[in-house]
C-alpha positions in Angstrom: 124.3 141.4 66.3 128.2 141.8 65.5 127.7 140.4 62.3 124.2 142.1 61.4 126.2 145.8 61.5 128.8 144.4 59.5 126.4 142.7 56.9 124.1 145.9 56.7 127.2 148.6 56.6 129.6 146.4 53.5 126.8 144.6 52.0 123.3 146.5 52.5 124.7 149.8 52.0 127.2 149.1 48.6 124.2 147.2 47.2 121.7 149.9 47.5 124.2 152.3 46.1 125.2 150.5 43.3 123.3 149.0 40.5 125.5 146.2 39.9 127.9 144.6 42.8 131.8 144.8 41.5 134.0 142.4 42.8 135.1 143.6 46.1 131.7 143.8 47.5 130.9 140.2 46.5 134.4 139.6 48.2 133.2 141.4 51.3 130.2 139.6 50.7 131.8 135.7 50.8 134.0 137.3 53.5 131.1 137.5 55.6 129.6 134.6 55.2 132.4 132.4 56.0 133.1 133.9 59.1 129.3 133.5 60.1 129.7 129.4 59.5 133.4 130.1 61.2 131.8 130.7 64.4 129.7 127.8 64.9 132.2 125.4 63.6 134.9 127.2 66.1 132.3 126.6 68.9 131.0 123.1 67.8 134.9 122.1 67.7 135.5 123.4 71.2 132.6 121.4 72.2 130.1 124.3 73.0 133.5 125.2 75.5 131.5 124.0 78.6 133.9 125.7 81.1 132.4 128.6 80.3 129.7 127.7 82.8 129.9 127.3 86.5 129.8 124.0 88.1 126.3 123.8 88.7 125.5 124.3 85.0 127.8 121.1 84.3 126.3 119.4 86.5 122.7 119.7 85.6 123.5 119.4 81.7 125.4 115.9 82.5 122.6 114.9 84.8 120.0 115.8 82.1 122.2 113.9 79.2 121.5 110.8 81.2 117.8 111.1 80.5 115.0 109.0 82.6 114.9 105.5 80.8 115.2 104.6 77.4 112.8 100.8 77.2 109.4 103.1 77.5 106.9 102.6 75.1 105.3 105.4 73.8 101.7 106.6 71.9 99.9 103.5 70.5 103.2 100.9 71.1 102.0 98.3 73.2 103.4 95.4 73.0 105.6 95.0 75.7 109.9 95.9 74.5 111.5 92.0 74.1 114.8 93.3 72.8 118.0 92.6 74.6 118.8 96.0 75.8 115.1 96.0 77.8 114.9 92.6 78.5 118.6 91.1 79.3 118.6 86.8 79.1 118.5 85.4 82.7 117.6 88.6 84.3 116.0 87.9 87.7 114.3 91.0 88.4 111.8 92.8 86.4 110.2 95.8 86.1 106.6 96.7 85.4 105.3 100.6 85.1 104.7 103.9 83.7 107.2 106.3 83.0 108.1 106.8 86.9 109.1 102.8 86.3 110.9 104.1 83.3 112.7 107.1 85.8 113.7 104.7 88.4 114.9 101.9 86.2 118.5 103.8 86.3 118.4 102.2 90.1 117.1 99.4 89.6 119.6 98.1 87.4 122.1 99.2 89.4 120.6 97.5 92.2 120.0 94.1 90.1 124.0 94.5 89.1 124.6 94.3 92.8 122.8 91.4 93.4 124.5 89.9 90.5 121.7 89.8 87.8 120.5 91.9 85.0 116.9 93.9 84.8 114.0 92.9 82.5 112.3 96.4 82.0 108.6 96.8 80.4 107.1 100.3 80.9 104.7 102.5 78.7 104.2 105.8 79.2 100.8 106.8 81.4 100.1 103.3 81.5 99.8 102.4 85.7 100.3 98.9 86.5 97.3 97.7 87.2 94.9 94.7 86.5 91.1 95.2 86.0 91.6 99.0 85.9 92.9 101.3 83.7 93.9 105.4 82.8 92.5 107.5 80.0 95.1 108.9 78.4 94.7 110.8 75.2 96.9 109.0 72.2 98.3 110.1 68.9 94.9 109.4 67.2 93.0 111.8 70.1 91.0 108.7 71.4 91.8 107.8 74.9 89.6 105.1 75.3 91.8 103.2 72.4 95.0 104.2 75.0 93.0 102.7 77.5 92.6 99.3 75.9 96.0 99.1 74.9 97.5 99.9 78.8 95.5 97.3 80.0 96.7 95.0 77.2 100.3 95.8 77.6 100.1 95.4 81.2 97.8 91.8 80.5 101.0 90.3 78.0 103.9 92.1 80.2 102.6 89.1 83.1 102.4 86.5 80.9 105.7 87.2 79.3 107.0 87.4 83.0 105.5 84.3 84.4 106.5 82.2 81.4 110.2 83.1 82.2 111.5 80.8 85.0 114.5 83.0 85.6 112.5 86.0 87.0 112.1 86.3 90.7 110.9 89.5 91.8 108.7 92.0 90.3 108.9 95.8 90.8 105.5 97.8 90.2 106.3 101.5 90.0 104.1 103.8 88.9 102.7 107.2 89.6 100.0 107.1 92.1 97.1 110.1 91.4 95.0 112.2 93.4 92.2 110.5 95.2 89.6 112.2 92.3 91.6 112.2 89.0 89.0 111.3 86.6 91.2 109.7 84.2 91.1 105.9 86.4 88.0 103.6 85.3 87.4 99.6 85.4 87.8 97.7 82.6 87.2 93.6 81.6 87.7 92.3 78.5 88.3 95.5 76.4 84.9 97.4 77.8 85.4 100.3 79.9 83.5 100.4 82.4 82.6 103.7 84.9 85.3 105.9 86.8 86.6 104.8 89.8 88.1 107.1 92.8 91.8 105.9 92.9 91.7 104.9 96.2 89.8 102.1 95.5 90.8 101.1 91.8 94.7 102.0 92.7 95.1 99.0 95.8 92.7 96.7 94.0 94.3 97.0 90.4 97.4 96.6 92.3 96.5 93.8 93.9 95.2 92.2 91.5 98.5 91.9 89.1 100.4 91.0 92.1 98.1 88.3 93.1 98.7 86.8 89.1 102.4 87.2 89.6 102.5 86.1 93.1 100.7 82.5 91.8 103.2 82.0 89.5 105.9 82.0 92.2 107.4 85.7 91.6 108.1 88.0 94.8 106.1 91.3 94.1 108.2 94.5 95.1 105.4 97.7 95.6 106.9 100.6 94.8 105.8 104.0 96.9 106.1 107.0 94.4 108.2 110.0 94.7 107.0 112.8 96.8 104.5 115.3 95.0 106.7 118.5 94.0 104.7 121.6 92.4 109.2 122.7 91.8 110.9 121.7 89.3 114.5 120.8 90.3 116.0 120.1 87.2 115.3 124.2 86.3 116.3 124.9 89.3 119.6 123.8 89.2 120.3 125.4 86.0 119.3 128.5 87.4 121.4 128.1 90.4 123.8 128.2 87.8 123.6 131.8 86.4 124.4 134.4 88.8 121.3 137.3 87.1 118.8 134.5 86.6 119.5 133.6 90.3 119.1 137.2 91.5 116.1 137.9 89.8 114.2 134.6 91.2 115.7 135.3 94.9 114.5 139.3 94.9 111.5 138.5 93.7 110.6 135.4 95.4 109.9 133.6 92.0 110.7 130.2 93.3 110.7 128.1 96.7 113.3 128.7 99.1 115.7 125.9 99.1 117.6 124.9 102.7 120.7 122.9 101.9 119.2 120.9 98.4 115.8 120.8 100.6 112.1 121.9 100.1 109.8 122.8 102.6 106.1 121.5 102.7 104.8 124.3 100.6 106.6 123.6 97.5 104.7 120.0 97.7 101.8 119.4 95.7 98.4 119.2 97.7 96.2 115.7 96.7 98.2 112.8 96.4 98.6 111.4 100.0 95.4 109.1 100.3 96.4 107.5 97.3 99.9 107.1 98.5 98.8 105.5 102.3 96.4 103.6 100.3 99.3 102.0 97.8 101.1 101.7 101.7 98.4 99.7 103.8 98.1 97.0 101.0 102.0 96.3 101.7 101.5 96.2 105.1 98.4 94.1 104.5 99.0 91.8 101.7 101.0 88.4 102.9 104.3 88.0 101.3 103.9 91.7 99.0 107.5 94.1 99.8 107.2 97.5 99.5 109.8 99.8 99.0 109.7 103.6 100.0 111.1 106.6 97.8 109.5 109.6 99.7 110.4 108.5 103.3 114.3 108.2 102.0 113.8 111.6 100.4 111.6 113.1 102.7 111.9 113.6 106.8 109.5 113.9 109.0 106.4 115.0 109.7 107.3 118.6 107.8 108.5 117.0 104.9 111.4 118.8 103.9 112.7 116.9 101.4 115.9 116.3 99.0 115.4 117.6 95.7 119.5 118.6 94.6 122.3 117.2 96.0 125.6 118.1 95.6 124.7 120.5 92.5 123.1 117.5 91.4 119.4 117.7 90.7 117.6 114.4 91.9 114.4 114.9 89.8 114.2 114.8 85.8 111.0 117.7 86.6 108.6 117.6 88.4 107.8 113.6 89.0 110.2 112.0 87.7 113.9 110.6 88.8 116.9 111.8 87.8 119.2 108.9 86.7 121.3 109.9 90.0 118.1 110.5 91.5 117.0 106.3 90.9 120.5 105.6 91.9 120.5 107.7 95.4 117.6 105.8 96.3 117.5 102.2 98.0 115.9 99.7 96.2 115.8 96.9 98.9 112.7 95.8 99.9 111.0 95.4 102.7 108.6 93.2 104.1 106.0 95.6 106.2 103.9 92.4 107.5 106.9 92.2 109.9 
């Protein structure tokens, strides 16, 4: 604005009173446009000069920077990610998913480096883990049916490439879990798609089905139970926290949930997803030898379900679904047998 009034009263006005600039207004002129790319630089120099914000700002930009995975494949990409930054030599765990497998990887490879090994990651984005079912999901060419094919084939070549490597032991399958009548889940056997198929059924049985063909081939077969359904987004949340008016304005006028010490109450959970969830559950308590691993309970307590969605300043979601980095790393990844 400061440099708009100055532009319009030594450049605007001289030009529309004279019919040919002299030298000192194209001086004023360069003048001004140096100190309009002098700014930027100044503030690109001084590194956007972050301590102008409060700690919570920091704190959600640097959570943010971390991002939610980098080994996802994307659009049509489905050949499962071979490269030694996704798939480590000797790695003894490996991971198998959508993008909430791509979210929590951040753990699990922290949890692998405890354990003294390395992660093998293969995720694609809105592609669930599952065998003999699959999700329509529109791709860059507008046909979902073709993203359809190409899940189940990246999940079909992400097992073999597992079971053919004699240093993997156990298997994560992470994934997000939908709402008992989401449309989008339908069989599928040898590239036709068959009929839709409520997610309580195809969910388990798809499930069960890969872990079966991994579980043959001698691999321990982690089930993952997703994150808890939030209709609040914390990441936005914590960069609001972070500016005093923005915070005012959503408080007085009851724009947002009410957060109790980093937690949300019930209400700010989405409605629909908890058959699918105690589905996903009961075949790990079920299935001989499968280990399960639960996100929501170490998030969530009780009955009420107020859960932890920032900690510390720190926002443990990416949005709405997905991890944080320090969201996947606050969570334990060690399994748990539920047959026991």
């Amino acid at each position: 604005f400061l440099v708009a009034i100055v532009s319009w009263r030594f450049i605007e006005q001289p030009f529309r009173k004279r019919q040919l600039p002299n030298m000192s207004i194209l001086l004023r002129y360069a003048g001004v446009l140096v100190l309009s790319f002098a700014v930027p630089v100044f503030v690109r120099l001084g590194n956007g000069f972050p301590e102008r914000h409060s700690d919570a700002v920091i704190k959600a930009v640097d959570t943010l920077r971390e991002g939610r995975g980098s080994c996802m494949l994307v659009s049509d990409a489905y050949i499962p990610d071979t490269s030694p930054e996704c798939y480590p030599e000797k790695s003894r765990y490996a991971l198998i998913g959508d993008s909430h497998a791509s979210a929590a990887a951040n753990g699990i490879v922290e949890y692998a480096k405890e354990q003294g090994t390395t992660l093998a990651q293969f995720s694609k984005s809105s592609c669930t883990p599952l065998i003999g079912y699959t999700k329509l999901r529109t791709n860059a060419k507008g046909n979902k049916y073709d993203f359809a094919r190409q899940c189940a084939k990246f999940v079909d070549q992400t097992a073999d490439i597992i079971l053919a490597d004699e240093h993997i032991e156990t298997v994560f399958l992470v994934g997000y879990w939908p709402k008992k009548y989401d449309d989008q889940v339908h069989s599928i056997s040898n590239d036709v798609i068959g009929p839709q198929t409520l997610s309580t059924q195809a969910i388990p049985r798809g499930l069960e089905a890969l872990a079966d063909r991994l579980m043959a081939g001698g691999k321990t077969v982690v089930v993952v139970g997703d994150v808890p359904p939030l209709d609040i987004n914390p990441m936005r949340r914590a960069f609001t926290d972070g500016f005093p008016l923005r915070r005012f304005i959503r408080d007085s006028l009851g724009l947002e949930y009410a957060l109790n010490d980093g937690r949300v109450g019930p209400r700010a959970l989405e409605a629909g997803f908890d058959e699918v969830a105690h589905s996903v559950r009961e075949l790990a308590e079920k299935k001989q030898g499968l280990k399960y691993v639960d996100i929501r309970s170490q998030l969530c307590e009780g009955e009420g379900d107020l859960c932890l969605v920032i900690l510390e300043g720190r926002p443990l979601f990416f949005d709405k679904h997905h991890l944080s980095a320090f969201g996947a790393r606050y969570v334990d990844w060690t399994p748990v047998n539920l047959q026991e």
